[in-house]
N, CA and C atoms as an extended XYZ file, in Angstrom:
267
Properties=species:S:1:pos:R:3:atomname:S:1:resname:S:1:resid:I:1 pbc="F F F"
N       110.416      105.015       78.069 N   UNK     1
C       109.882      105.117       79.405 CA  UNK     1
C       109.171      103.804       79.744 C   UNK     1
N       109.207      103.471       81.096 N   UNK     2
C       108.675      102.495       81.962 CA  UNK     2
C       107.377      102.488       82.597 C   UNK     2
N       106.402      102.011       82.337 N   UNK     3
C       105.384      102.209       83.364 CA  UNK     3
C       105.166      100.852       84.030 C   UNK     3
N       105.203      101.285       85.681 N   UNK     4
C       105.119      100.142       86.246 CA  UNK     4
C       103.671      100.286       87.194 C   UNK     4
N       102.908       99.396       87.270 N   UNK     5
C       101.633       99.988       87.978 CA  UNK     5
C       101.957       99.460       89.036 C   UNK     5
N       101.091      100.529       90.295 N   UNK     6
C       100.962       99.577       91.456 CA  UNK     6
C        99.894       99.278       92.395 C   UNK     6
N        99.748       97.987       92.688 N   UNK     7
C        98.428       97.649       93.234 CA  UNK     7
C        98.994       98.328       94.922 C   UNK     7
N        97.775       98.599       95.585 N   UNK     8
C        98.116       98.809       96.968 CA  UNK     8
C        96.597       97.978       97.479 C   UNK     8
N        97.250       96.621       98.383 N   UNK     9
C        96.003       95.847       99.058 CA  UNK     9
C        96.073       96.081      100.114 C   UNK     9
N        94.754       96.307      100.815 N   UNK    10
C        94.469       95.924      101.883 CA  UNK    10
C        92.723       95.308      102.590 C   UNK    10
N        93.291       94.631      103.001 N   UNK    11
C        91.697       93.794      103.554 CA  UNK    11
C        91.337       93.449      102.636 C   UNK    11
N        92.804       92.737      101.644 N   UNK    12
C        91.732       91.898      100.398 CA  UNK    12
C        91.352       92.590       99.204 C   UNK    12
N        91.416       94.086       99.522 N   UNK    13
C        90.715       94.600       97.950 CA  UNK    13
C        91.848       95.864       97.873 C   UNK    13
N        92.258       96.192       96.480 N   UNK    14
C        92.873       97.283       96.242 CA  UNK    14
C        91.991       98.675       96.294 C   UNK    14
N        92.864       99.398       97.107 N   UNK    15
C        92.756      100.133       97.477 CA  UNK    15
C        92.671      101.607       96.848 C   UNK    15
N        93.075      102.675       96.884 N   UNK    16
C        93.168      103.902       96.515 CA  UNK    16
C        93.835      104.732       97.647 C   UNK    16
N        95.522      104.622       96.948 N   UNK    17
C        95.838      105.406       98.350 CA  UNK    17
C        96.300      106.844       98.527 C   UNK    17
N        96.182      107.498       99.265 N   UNK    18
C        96.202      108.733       99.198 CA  UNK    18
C        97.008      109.655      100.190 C   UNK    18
N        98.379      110.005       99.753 N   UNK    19
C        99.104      111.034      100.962 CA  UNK    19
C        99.677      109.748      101.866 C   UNK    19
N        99.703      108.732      101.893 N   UNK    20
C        99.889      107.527      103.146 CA  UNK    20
C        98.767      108.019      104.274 C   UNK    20
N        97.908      108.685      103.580 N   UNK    21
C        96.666      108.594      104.921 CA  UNK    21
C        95.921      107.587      105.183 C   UNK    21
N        96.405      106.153      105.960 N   UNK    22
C        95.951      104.814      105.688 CA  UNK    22
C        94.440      104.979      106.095 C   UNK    22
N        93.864      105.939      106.802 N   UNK    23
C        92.621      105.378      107.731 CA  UNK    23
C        91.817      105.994      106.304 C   UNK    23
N        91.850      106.757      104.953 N   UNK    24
C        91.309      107.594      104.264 CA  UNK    24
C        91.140      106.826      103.195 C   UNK    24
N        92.056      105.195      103.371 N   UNK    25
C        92.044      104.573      101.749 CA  UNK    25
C        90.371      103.767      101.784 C   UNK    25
N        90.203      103.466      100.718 N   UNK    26
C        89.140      103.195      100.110 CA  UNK    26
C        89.267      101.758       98.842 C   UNK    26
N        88.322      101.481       98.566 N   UNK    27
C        88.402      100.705       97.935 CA  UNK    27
C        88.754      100.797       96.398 C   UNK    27
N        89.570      100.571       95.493 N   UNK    28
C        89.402      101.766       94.014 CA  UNK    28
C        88.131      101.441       93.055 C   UNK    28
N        88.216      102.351       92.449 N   UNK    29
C        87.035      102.650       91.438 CA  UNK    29
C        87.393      103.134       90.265 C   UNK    29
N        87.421      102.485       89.337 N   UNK    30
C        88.092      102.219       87.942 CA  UNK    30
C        87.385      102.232       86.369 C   UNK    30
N        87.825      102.424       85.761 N   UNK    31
C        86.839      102.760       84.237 CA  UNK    31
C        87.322      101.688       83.559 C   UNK    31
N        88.482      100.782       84.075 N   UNK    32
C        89.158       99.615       83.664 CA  UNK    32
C        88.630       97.966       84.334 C   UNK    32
N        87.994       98.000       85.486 N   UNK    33
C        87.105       97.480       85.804 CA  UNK    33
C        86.786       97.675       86.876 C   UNK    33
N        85.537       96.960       87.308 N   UNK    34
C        84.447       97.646       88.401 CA  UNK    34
C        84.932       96.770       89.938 C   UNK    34
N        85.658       95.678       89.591 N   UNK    35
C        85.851       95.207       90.760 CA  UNK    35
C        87.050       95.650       91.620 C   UNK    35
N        87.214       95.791       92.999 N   UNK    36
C        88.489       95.996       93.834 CA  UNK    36
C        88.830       94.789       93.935 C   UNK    36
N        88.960       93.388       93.391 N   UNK    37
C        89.943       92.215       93.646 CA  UNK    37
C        90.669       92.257       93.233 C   UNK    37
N        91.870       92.341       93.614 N   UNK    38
C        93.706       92.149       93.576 CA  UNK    38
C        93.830       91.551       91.880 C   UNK    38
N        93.138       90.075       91.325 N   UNK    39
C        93.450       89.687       90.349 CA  UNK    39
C        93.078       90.085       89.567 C   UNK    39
N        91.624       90.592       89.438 N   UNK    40
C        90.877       90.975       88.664 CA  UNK    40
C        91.522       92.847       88.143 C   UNK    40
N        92.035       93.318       89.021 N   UNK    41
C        92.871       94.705       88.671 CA  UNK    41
C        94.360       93.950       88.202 C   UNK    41
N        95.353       92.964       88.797 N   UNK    42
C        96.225       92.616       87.981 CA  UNK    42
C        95.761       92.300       86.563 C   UNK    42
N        94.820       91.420       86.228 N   UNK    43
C        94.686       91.253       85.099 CA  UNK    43
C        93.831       92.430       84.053 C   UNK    43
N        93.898       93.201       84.408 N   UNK    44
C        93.448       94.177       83.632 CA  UNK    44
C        94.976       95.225       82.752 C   UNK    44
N        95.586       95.241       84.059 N   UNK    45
C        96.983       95.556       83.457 CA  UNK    45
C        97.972       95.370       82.995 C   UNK    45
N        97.472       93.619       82.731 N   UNK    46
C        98.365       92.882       81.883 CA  UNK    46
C        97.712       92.722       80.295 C   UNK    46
N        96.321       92.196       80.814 N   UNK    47
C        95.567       91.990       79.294 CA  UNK    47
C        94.750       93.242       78.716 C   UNK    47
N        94.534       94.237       79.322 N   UNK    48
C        94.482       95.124       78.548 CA  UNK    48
C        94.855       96.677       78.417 C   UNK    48
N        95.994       96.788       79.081 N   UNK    49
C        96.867       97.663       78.981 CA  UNK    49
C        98.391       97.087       78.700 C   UNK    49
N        98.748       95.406       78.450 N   UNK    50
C        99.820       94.621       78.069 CA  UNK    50
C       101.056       95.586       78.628 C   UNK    50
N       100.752       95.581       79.773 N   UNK    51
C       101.927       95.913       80.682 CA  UNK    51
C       102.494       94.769       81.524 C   UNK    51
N       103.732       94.551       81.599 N   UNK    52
C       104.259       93.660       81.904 CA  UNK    52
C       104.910       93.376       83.673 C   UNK    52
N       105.113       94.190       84.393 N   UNK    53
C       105.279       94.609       85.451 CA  UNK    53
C       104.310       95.040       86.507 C   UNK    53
N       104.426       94.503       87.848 N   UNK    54
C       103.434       95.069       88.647 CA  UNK    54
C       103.899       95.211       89.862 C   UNK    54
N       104.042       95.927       90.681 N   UNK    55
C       104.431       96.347       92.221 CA  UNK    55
C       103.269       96.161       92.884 C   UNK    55
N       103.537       95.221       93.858 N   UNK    56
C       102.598       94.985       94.953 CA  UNK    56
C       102.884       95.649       96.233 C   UNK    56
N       102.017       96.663       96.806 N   UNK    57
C       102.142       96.870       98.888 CA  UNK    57
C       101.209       96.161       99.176 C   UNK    57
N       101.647       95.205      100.076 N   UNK    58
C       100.875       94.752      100.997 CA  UNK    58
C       100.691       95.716      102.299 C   UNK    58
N        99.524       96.678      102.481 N   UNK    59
C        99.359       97.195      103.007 CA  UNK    59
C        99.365       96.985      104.649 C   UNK    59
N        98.443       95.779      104.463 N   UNK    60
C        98.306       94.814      106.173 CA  UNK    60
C        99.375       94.866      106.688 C   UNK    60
N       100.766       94.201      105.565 N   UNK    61
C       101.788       93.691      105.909 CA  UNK    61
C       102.589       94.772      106.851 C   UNK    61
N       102.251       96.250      106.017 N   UNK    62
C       103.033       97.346      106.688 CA  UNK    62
C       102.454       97.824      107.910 C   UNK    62
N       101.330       97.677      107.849 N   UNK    63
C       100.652       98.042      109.289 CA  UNK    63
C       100.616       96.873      110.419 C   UNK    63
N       101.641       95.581      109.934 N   UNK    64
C       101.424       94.710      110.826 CA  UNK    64
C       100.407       94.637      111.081 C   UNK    64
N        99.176       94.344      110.429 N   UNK    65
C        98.001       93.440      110.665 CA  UNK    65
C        97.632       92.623      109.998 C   UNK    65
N        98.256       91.561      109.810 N   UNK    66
C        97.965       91.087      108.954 CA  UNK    66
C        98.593       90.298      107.465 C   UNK    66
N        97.990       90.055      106.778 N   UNK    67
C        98.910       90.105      105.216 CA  UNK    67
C        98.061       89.750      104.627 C   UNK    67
N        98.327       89.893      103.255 N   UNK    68
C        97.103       89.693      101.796 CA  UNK    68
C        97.972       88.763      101.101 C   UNK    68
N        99.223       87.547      101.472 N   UNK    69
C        99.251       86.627      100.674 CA  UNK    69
C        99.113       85.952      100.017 C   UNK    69
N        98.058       85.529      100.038 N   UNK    70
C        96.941       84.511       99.723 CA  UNK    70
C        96.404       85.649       98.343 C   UNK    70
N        96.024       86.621       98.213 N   UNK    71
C        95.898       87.362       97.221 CA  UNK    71
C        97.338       87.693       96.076 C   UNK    71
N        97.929       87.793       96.719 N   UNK    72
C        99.798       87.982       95.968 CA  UNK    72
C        99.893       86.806       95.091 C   UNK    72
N        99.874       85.326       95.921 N   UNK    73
C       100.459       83.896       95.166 CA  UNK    73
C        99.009       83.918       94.399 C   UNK    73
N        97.969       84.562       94.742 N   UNK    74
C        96.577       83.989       93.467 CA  UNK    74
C        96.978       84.520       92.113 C   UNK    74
N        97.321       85.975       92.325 N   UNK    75
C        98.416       86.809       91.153 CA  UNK    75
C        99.486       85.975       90.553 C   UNK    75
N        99.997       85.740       91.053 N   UNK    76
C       101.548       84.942       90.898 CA  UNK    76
C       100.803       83.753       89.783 C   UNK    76
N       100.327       82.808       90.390 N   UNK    77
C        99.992       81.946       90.010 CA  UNK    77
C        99.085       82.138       88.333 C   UNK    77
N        97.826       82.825       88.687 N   UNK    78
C        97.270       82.967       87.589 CA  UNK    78
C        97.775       84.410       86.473 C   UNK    78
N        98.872       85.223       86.886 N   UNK    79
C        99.162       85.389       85.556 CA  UNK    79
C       100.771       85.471       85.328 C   UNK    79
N       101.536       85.483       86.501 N   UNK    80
C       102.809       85.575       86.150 CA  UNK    80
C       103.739       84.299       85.395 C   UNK    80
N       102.651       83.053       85.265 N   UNK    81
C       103.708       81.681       84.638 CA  UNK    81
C       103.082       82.098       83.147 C   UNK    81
N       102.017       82.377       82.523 N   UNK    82
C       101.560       82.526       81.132 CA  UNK    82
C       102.530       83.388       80.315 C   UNK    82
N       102.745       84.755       80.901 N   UNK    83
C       103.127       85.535       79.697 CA  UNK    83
C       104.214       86.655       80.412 C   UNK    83
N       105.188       85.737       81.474 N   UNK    84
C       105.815       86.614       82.047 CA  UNK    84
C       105.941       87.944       82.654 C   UNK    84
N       104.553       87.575       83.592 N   UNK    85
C       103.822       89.239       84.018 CA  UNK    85
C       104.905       89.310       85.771 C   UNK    85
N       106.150       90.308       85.689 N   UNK    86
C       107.433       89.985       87.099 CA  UNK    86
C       106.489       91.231       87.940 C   UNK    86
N       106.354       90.244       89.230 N   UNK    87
C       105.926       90.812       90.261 CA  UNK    87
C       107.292       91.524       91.045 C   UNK    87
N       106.467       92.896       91.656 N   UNK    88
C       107.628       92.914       93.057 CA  UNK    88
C       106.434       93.594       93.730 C   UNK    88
N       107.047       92.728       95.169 N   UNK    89
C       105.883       93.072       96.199 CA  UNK    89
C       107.251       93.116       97.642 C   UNK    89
């Protein structure tokens, strides 16, 4: 079996999403770490759950407001060239 995690951003911080009830998401809250920044939750699921895969929604993107790019390529950049962590967003 495969586990692929997935971040869901919006306004910059991952989220917690629920039912696609967008107006209900929240920021997440984690026992893996305390922060909602995009990298700081990618890198938790690479370095310490050494999962290799990660699915990105750009949430903004779907609601057309927006986009969290700039959060995606910070991912990209700081962990997908080290240890072959394949994004799909």
């Amino acid at each position: 079996m495969e586990i692929i995690p997935v971040i869901d951003i919006l306004d910059g911080k991952v989220v917690h999403a629920v039912k696609g009830e967008r107006n209900k998401y929240r920021p997440v809250k984690s026992i893996l770490t305390k922060s909602p920044h995009p990298l700081d939750v990618a890198k938790v699921f690479k370095e310490k759950l050494g999962l290799t895969k990660l699915y990105i929604a750009d949430i903004n993107s779907i609601l057309e407001k927006g986009n969290n790019f700039r959060y995606i390529e910070e991912i990209k950049e700081k962990t997908e060239s080290s240890t072959s962590f394949r994004l799909w967003h």
